[in-house]
C-alpha positions as CSV (number, residue, x, y, z in Angstrom):
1,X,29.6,95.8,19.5
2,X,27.2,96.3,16.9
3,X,24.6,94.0,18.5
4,X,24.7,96.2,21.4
5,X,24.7,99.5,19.8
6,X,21.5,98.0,18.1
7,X,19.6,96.5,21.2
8,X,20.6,100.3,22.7
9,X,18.2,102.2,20.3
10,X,16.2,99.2,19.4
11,X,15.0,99.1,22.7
12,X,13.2,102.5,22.3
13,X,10.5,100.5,19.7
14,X,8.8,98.9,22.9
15,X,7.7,102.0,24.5
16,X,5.3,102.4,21.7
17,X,4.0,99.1,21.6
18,X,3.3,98.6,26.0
19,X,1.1,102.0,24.8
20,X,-1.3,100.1,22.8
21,X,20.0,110.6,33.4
22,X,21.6,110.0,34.5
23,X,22.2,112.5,32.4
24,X,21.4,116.3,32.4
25,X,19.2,117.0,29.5
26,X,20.5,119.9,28.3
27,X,17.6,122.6,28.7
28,X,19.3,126.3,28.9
29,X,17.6,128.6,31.0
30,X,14.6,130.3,29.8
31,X,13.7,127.5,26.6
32,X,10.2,127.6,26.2
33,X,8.9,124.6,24.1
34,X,7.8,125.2,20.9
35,X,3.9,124.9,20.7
36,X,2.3,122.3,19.0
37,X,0.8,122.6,15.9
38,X,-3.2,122.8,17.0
39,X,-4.5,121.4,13.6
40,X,-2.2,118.2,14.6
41,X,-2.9,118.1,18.3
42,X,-6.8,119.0,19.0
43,X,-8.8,117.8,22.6
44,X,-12.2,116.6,22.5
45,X,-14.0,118.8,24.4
46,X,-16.7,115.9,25.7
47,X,-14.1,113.1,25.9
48,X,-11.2,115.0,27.6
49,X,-9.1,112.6,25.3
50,X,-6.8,114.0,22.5
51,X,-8.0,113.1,18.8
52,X,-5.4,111.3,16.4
53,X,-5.0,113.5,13.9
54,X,-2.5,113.0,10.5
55,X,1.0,112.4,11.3
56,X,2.8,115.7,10.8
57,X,6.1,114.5,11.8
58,X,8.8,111.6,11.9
59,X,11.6,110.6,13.9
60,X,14.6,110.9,11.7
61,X,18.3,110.4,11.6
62,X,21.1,113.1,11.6
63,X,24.7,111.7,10.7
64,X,27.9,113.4,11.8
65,X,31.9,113.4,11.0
66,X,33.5,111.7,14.4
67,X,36.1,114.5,16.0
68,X,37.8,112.7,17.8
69,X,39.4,109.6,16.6
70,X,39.0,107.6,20.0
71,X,35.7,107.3,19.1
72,X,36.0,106.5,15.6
73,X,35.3,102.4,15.9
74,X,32.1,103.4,17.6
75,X,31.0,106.1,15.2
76,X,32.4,103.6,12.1
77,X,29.9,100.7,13.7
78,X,26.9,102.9,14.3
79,X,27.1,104.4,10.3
80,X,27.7,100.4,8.9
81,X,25.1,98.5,10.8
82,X,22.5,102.0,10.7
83,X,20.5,101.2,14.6
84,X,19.6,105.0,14.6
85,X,17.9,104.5,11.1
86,X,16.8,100.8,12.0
87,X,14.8,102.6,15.0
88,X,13.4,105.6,13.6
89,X,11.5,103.2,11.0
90,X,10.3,100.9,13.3
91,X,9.0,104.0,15.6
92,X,7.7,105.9,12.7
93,X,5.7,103.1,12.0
94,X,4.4,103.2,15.1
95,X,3.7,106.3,16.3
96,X,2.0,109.5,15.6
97,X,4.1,112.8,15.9
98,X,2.7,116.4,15.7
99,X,6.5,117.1,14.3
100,X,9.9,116.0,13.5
101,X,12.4,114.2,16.2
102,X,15.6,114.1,15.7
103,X,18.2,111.1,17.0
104,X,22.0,111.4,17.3
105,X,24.8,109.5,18.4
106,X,28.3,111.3,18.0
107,X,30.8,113.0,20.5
108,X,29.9,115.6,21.7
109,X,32.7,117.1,23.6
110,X,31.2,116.4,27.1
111,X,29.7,113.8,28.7
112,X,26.1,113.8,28.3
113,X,22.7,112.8,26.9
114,X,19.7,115.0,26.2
115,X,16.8,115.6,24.8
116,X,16.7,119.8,22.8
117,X,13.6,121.4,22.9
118,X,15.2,124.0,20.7
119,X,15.7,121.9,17.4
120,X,13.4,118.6,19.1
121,X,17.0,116.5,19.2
122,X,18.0,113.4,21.2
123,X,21.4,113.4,21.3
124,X,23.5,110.3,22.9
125,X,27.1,111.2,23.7
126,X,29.9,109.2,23.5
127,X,32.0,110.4,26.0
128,X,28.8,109.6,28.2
129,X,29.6,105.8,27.0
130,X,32.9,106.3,27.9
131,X,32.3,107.9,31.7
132,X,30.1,104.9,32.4
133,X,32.7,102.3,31.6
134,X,34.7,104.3,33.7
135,X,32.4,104.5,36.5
136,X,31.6,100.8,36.6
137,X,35.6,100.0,36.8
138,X,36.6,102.4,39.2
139,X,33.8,100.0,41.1
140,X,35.5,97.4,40.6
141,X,34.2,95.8,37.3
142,X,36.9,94.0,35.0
143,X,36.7,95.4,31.3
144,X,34.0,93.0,30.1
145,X,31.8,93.4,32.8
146,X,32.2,97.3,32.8
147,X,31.5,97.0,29.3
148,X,28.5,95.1,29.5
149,X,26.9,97.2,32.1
150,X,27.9,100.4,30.0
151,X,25.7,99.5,27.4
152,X,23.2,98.4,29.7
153,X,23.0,101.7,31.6
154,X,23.4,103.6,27.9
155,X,20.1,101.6,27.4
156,X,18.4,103.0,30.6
157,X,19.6,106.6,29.9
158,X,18.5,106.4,26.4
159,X,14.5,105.6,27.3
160,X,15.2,108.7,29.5
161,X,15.5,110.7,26.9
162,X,13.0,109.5,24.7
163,X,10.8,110.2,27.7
164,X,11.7,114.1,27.2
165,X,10.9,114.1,24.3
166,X,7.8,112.8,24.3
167,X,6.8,114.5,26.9
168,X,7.1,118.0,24.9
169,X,6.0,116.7,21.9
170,X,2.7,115.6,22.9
171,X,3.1,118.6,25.8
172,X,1.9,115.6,28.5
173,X,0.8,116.8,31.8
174,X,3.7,115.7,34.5
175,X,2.5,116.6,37.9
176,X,6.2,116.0,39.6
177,X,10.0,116.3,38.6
178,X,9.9,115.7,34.7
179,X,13.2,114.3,35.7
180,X,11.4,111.6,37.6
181,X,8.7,111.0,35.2
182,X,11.7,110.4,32.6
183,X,13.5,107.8,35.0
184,X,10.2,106.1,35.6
185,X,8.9,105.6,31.6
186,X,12.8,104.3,31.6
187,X,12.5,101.8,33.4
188,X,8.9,101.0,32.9
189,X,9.6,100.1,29.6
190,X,12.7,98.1,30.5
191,X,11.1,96.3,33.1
192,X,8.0,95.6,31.1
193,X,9.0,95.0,27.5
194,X,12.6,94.1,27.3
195,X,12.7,90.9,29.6
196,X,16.1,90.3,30.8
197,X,18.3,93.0,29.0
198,X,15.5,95.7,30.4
199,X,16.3,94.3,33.6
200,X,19.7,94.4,33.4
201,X,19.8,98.3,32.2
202,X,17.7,99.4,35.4
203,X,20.0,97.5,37.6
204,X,23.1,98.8,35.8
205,X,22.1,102.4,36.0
206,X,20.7,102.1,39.9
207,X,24.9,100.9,40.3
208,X,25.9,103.8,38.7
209,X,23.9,106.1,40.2
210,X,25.4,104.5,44.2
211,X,28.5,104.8,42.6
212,X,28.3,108.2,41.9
213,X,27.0,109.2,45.2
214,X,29.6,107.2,46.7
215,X,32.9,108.9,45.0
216,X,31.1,112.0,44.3
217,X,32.4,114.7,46.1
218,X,29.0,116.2,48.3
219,X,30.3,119.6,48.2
220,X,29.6,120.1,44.3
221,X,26.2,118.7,44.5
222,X,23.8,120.7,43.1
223,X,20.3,121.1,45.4
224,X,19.0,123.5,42.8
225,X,19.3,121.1,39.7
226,X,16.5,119.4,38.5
227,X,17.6,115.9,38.7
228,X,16.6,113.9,41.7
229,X,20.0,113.0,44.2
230,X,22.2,109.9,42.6
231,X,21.0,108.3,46.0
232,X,17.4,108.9,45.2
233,X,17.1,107.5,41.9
234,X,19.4,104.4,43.1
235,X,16.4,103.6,45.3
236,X,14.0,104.5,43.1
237,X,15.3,102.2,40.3
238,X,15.4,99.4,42.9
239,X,11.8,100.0,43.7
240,X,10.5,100.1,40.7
241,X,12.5,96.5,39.9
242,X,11.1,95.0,43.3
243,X,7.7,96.7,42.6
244,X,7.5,94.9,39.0
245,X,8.0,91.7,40.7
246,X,8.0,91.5,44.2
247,X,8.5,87.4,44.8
248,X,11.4,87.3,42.0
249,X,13.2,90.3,43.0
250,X,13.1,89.7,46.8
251,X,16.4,89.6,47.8
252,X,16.9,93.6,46.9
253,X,14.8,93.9,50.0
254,X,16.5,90.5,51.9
255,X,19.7,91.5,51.3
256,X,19.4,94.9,52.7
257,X,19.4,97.2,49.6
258,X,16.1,98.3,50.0
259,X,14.8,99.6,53.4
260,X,11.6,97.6,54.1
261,X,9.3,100.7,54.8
262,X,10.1,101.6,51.5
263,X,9.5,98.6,49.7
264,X,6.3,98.0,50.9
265,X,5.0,100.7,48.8
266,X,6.8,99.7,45.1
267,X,4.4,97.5,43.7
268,X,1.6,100.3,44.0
269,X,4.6,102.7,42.6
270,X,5.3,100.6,39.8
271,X,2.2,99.9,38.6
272,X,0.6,103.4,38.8
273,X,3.7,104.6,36.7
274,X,2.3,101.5,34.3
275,X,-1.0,102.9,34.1
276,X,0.2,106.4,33.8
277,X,2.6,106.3,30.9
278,X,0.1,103.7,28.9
279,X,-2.9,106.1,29.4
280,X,-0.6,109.3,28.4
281,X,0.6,107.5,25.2
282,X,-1.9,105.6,23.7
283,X,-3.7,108.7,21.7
284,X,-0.8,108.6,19.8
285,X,-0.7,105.2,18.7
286,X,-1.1,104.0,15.1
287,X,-3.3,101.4,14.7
């Protein structure tokens, strides 16, 4: 358990280094992202690129008292063997930040994950641990492998969220769904940087996102939200896989989980999301 709490927010470490949800992330109606500080974030005029200015912020750690006492081992494990402060060194270190990010790992009372514009939060939920283990069982899954794939897809949805936060902190342009572009630095990084375990957390969250769609009941689907359909981001997560390696990951296509006409177009889709995120990030890098 501790290992796999760690490799969770561990994981977030390689998205600054390639750069030189599932979840609803909880944005109430009418939040208007705090502006930047312009003496930390300045564009040169002649370049078009942003300057790296001072740091003026850190990613930092915010502890809580667990509420309820199923989650108590989780909470217990998390404060003992510190991942959340493990990560926020190793990402201070390498990253620049106009201002302060927080990280969190509690219950929360629902089941979620989410990036707060409001108080510039990340906040992973353990009842969201706990739906996915469900999810992955009601599939089928016996308790270790549910387990093993609810860490996976915690990893996936975590990158997600990191994504978000980025995205307001540096206030990068995103010329579709932010939702998307959130999915896609996801599993960019995991595809890229982690090796096997990255792989594993795309593939774990495309299952839970079939799954969903599957016993989901369509009448309390929400067209309006801003989260792409459970079956769009399952083949979306599938391309992207396919796309990062076309002649290894062949039998997603073979095997009739991918529709050809679809894959075809993945590598292109993968690697322009390479190129994007590493061109949008690399301002900020240290070093």
């Amino acid at each position: 358990m501790p290992r796999n709490l760690f490799n969770l927010i561990v994981a977030c470490t390689a998205l600054l280094l390639v750069a030189g949800c599932f979840c609803r992330s909880d944005r109430a109606a009418g939040d208007v992202p705090v502006e930047d500080d312009p003496a930390s974030s300045q564009r040169d005029i002649t370049s078009g690129k942003r300057r790296k200015n001072g740091d003026g912020g850190d990613f930092r750690v915010e502890l809580f008292d667990v509420g309820n006492s199923r989650y108590k081992r989780i909470d217990d494990e998390i404060k003992s063997e510190k991942p959340l402060e493990k990560a926020a060194d190793q990402l201070n270190g390498a990253l620049i930040l106009p201002h302060d990010i927080t990280l969190r790992a509690k219950d929360c009372g629902e089941q979620n994950a989410f990036y707060d514009p409001r108080d510039r939060s990340v906040t992973m939920c353990y009842e969201l641990m706990e739906r996915f283990y469900q999810t992955f069982r009601v599939a089928g899954d016996n308790e270790s492998v549910a387990y093993g794939k609810m860490f996976d897809a915690v990893r996936f949805v975590f990158l997600h969220e990191i994504g978000h936060a980025l995205i307001d902190a540096y206030s990068l342009p995103v010329t579709g769904g932010e939702e998307d572009a959130a999915d896609r630095l996801s599993a960019f990084v995991n595809l890229r940087e982690l090796g096997d375990e990255g792989v594993r957390a795309v593939f774990a969250a495309a299952d839970a996102f079939q799954i969903e769609a599957k016993f989901g009941k369509t009448k309390e689907r929400n067209l309006a939200d801003e989260h792409l359909l459970q079956e769009r981001r399952f083949y979306n997560s599938l391309c992207m896989i396919y796309g990062s390696n076309a002649e290894k990951y062949e039998n997603i296509v073979t095997d009739g989980y991918l529709p050809k006409e679809r894959a075809v177009r993945c590598r292109n889709e993968y690697q322009r999301t390479v190129q994007s995120w590493m061109t949008l990030l690399e301002p900020w890098r240290k070093n």
